[in-house]
C-alpha positions as CSV (number, residue, x, y, z in Angstrom):
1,X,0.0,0.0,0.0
2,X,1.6,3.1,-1.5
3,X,2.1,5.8,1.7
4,X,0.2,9.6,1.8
5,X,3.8,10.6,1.3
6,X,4.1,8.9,-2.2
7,X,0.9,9.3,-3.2
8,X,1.0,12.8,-5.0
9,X,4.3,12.0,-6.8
10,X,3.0,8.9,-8.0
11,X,-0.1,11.2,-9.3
12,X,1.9,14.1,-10.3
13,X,3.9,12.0,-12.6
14,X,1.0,9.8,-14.3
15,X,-1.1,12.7,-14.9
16,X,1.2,13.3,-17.6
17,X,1.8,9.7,-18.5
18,X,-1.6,9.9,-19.4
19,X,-1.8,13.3,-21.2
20,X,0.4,12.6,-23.3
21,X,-0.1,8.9,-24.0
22,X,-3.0,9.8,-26.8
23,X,-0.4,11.9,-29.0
24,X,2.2,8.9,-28.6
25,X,4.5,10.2,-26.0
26,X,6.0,8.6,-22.9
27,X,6.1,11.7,-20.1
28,X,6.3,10.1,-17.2
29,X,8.6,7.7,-14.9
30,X,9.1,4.3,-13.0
31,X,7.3,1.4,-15.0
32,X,5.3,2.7,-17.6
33,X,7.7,4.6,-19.3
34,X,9.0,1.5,-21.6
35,X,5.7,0.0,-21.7
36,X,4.2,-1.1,-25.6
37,X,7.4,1.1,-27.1
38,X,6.6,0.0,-30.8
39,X,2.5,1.1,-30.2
40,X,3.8,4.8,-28.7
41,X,5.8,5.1,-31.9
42,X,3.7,4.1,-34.4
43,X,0.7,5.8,-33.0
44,X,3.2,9.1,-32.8
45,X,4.6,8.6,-36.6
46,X,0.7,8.0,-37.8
47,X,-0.4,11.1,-36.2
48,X,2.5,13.3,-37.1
49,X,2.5,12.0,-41.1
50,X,-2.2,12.5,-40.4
51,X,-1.4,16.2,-39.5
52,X,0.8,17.0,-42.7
53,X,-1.4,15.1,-45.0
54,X,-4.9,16.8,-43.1
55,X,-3.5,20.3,-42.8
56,X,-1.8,20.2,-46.6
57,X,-5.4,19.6,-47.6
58,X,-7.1,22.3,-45.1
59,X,-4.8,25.0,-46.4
60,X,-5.3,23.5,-50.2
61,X,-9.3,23.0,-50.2
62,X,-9.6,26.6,-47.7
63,X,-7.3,28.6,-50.3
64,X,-9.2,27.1,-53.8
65,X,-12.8,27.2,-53.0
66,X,-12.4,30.4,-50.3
67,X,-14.5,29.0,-47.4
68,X,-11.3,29.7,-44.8
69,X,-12.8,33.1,-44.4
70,X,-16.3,31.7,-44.3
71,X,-15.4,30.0,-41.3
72,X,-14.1,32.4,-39.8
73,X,-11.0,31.2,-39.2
74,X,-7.3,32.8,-39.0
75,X,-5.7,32.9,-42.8
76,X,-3.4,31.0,-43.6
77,X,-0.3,32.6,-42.4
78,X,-1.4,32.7,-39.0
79,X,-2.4,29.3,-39.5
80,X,1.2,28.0,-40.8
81,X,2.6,29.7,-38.0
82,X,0.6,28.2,-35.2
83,X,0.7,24.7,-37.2
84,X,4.9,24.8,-37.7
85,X,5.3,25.7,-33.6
86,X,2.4,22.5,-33.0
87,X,5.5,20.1,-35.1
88,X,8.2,22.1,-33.5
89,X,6.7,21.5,-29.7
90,X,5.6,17.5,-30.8
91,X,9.1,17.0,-32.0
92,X,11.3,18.2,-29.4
93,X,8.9,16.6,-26.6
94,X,9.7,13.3,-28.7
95,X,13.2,13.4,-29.2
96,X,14.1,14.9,-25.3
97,X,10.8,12.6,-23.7
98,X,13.5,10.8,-21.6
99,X,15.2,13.6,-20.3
100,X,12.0,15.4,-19.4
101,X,10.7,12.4,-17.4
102,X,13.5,12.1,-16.0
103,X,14.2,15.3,-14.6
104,X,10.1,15.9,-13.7
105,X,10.8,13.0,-11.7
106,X,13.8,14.3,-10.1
107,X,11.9,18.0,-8.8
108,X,9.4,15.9,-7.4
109,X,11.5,14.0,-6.0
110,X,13.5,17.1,-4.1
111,X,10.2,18.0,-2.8
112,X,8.7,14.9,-1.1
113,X,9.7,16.0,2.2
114,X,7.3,18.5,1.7
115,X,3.7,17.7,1.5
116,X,2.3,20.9,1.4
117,X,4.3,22.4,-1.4
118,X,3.5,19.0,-3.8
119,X,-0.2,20.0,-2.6
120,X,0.2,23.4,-4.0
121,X,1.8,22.6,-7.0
122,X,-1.2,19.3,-7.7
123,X,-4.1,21.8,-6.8
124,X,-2.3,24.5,-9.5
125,X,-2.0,22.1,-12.1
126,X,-5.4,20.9,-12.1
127,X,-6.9,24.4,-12.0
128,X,-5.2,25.2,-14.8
129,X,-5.8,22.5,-17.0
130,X,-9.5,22.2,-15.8
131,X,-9.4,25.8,-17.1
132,X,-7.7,24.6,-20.4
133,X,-9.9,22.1,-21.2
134,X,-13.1,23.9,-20.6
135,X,-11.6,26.8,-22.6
136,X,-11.5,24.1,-25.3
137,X,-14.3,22.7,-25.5
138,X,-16.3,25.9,-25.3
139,X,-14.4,26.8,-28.4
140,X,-14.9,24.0,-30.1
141,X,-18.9,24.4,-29.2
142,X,-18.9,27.5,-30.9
143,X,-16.8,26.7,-33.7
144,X,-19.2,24.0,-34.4
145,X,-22.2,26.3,-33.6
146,X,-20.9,29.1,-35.9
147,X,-20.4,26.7,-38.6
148,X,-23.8,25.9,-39.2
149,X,-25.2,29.0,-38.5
150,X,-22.9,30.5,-41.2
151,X,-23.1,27.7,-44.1
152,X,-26.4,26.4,-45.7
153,X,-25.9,22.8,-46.5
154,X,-28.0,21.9,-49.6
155,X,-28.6,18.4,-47.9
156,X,-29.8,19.9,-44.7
157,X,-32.7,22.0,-46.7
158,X,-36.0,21.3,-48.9
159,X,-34.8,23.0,-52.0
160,X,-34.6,19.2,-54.4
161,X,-35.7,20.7,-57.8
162,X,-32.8,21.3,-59.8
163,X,-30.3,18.4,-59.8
164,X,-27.7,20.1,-61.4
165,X,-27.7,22.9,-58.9
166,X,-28.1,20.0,-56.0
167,X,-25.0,18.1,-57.3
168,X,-22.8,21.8,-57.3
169,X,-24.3,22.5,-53.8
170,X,-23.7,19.0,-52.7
171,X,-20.0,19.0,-54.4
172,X,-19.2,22.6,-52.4
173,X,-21.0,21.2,-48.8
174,X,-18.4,18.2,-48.6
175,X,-15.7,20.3,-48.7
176,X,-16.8,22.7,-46.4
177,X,-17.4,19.6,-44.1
178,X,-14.4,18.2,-45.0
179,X,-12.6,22.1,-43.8
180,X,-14.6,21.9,-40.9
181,X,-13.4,18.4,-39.5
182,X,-10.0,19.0,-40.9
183,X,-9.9,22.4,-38.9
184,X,-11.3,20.6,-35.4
185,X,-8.6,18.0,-36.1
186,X,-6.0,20.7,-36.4
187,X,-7.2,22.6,-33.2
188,X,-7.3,19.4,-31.1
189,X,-4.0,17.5,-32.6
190,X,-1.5,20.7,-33.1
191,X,-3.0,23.6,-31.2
192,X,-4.4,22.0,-28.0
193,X,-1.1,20.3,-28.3
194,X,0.7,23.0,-27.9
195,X,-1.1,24.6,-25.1
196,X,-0.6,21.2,-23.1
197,X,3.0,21.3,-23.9
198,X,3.3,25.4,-22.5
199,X,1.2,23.6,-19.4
200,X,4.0,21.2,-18.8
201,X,6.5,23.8,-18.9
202,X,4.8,25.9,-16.2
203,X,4.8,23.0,-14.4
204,X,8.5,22.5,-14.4
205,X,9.2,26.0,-13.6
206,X,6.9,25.8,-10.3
207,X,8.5,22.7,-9.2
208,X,12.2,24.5,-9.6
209,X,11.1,27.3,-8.0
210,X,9.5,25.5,-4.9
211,X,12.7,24.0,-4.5
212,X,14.6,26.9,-4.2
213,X,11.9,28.2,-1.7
214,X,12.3,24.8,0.5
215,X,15.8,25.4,0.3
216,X,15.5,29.3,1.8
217,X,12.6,27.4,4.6
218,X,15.5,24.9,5.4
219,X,18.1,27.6,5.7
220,X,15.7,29.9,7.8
221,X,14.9,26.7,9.8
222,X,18.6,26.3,10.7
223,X,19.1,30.3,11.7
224,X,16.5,29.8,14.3
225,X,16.8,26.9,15.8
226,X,20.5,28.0,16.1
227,X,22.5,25.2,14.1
228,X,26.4,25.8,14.1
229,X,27.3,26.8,10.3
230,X,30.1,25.3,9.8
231,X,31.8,24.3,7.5
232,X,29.7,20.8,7.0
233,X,26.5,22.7,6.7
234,X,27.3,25.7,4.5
235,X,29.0,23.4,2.1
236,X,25.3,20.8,2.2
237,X,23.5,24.1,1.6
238,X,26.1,25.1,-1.4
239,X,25.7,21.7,-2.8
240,X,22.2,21.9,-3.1
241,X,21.9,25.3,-4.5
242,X,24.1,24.1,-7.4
243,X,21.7,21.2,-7.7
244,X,18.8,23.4,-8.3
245,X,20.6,25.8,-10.6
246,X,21.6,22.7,-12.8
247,X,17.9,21.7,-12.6
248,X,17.2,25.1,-13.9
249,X,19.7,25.3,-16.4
250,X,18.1,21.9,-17.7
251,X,14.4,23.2,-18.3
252,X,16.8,26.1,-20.1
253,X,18.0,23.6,-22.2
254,X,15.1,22.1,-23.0
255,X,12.3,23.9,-23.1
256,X,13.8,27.5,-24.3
257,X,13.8,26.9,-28.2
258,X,9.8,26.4,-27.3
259,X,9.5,28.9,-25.1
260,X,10.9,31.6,-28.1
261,X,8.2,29.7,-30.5
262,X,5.3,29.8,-28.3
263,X,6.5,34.0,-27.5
264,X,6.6,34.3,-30.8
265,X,3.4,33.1,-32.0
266,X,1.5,34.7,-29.2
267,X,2.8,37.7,-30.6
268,X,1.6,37.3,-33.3
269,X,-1.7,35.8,-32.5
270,X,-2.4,39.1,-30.8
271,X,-1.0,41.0,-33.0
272,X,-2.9,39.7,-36.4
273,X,-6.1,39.7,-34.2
274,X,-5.7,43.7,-32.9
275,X,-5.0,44.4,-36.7
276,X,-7.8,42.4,-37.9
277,X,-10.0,44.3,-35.2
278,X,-8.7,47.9,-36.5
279,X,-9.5,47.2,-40.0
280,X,-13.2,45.9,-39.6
281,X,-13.9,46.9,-36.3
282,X,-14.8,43.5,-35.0
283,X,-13.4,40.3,-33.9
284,X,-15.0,37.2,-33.6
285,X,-15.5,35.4,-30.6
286,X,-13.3,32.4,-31.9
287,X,-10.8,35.1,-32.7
288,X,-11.3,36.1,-28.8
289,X,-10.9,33.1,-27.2
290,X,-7.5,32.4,-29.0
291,X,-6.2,35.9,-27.7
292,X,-7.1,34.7,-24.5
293,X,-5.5,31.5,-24.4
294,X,-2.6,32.8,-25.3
295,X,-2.3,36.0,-23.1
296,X,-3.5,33.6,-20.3
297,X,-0.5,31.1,-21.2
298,X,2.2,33.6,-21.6
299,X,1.1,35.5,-18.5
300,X,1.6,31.7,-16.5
301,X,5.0,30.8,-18.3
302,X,6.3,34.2,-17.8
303,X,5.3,34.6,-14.4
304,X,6.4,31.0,-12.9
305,X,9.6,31.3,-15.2
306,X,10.3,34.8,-13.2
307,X,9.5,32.8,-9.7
308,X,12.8,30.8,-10.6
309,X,14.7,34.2,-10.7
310,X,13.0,35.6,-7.4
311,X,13.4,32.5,-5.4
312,X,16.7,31.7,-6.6
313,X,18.0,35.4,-6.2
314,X,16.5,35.2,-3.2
315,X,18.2,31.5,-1.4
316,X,21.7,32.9,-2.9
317,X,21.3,36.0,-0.8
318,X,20.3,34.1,2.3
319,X,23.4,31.7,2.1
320,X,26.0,34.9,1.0
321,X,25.3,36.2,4.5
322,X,24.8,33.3,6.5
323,X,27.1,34.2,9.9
324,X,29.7,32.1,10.5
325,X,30.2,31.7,14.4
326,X,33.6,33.1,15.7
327,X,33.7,31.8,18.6
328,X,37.6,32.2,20.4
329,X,37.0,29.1,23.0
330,X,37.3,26.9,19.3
331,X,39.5,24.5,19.1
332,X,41.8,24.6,16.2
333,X,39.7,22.2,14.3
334,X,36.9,24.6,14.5
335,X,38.7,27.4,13.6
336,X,39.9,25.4,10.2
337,X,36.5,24.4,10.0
338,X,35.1,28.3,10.4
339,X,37.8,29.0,7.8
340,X,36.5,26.7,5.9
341,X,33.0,28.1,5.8
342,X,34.0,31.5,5.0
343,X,36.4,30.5,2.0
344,X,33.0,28.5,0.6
345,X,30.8,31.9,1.1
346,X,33.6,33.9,-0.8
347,X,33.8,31.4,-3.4
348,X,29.4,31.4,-3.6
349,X,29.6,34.9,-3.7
350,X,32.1,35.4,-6.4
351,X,30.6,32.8,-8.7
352,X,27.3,34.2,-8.0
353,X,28.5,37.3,-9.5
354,X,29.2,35.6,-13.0
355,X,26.2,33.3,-13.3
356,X,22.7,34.1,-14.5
357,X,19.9,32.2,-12.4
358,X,16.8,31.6,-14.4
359,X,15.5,30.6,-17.8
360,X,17.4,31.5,-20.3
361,X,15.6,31.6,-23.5
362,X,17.6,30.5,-26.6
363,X,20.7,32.9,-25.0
364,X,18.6,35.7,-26.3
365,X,17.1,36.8,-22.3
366,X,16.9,35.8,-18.7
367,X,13.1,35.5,-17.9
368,X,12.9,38.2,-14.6
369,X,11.7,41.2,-13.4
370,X,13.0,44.4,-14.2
């Protein structure tokens, strides 16, 4: 019987397991990561050669018989933008799956001790994608609803009198059906993708940050109960303020080519849909809600991203001025050891000064506050 204590890592990590599992990825750790590996693949290899084949044809049939505008759907260069970061995002969660579960598993891992924080971090994650999903399917409800409001299909009416004119009708209805399922396909297989993806990478930023934070708590902990720092101690603290940076310079690595791609798009997203609102002086809601996803995703990733700087700014500062007792009953060992301590707070401090805590994105920026 699995303990309270190992109960919301186990959760934590399957959540994703099982997120994921549907678009053929492995996220996730201990025994079902190498489970049915030939299934994960084929099913990831058949979707990714289904979304090339599908959106070709969306972007073909929408651009020859002009119903992407009928739809009321983004053009197509907003559309290839979104669709290229959905490939970018599935490919580089394919190719770095292992490392990610891995190191997901290792955060959670560095915060077991803490119940309370795991809490916090469970209770965030499925607010926000309880949020995501309903944002979804209220989308998708109204894209389905607009759809038929906005197109006459010849076989859903009483007008049978001319064949010819029933054939054409017939002929142009299929392929606005066949837009309108291959534009849910796209939303649900690369955009919804992409979003869960930006999720995961929240995720990860919360759980580095929350270590740093239990690292200041333990540090605090020590200064009041009055622990001796010596040597022993400030060097265990040291240690595992490198950990976390590493950690942190991991998620850098990768996550930040994504996290320029989904900036990027967002940007743009906005950007095409204030210049769309400025020209006709109206925006539709489906324009709307994907505004709001993606202010509401980049406000997240930027924000938890920043926490890493904060807290890690923050725990460096705490152990730069931990005091180091001078105490002149010592023995010579403890005065070694006191020397000791202060030679590793000069070396923290002057490293400190040449290293860049947070998430660097692509070596373009640090992801802080001014």
């Amino acid at each position: 019987m699995l303990s309270s204590r190992s109960v919301l890592p186990r959760r934590l990590n399957l959540i994703w397991y099982y997120i994921f599992l549907p678009y053929g990825l492995s996220l996730s750790s201990g025994h079902h990561h190498p489970k049915y590996p030939r299934v994960k693949k084929f099913m990831y290899f058949f979707l990714l050669i289904f979304q090339v084949i599908s959106n070709f044809l969306l972007f073909y049939l929408s651009m020859t018989h002009k119903i992407l505008t009928e739809i009321e759907i983004f053009n197509v260069l907003a559309l290839s933008i979104i669709t290229i970061s959905g490939f970018a995002s599935n490919m580089v969660l394919h190719n770095q799956q292992k490392n990610v579960s891995l190191l997901l598993q290792k955060l959670v891992t560095s915060l077991q001790k803490s119940k309370s924080s795991l809490f916090n971090i469970w209770r965030r994650l499925i607010t926000y994608l309880v949020l995501f999903t309903l944002h979804m399917l209220i989308y998708l409800i109204i894209h389905t609803l607009e759809f038929y409001q906005h197109n006459e299909l010849s076989f859903l009416t009483n007008n049978r009198n001319k064949t010819a004119i029933l054939d054409e009708n017939l002929t142009k209805d299929h392929v606005k059906i066949l837009v309108y399922i291959g534009s849910m396909q796209w939303y649900i297989l690369c955009y919804v993708f992409i979003g869960i993806a930006t999720i995961l990478c929240i995720y990860s930023c919360q759980l580095s940050a929350r270590n740093f934070e239990l690292l200041t708590r333990t540090i605090e902990h020590s200064i009041n109960s009055n622990i001796a720092l010596n040597n022993q101690y400030l060097k265990k603290i040291i240690l595992k303020y490198e950990a976390h940076c590493i950690d942190t310079e991991q998620i850098s690595r990768l996550f930040s080519p994504l996290i320029l791609i989904w900036t990027a798009v967002g940007v743009a997203v906005v950007a095409y849909s204030i210049n769309t609102f400025l020209i006709t002086s109206q925006l539709s809601i489906q324009a709307a809600m994907f505004v709001l996803r993606e202010c509401f995703l980049l406000f997240l990733l930027y924000t938890h991203a920043n926490d890493i700087n904060l807290k890690a700014s923050a725990t460096a500062l705490l152990i730069s001025t931990l005091p180091v007792e001078d105490n002149t009953e010592e023995t010579v060992a403890g005065n070694i050891s006191n020397i000791k301590a202060s030679a590793w707070q000069l070396l923290f401090t002057t490293r400190l000064q040449n290293r860049r805590i947070g998430i660097n994105v692509s070596n373009l920026y640090i992801i802080k506050s001014m």
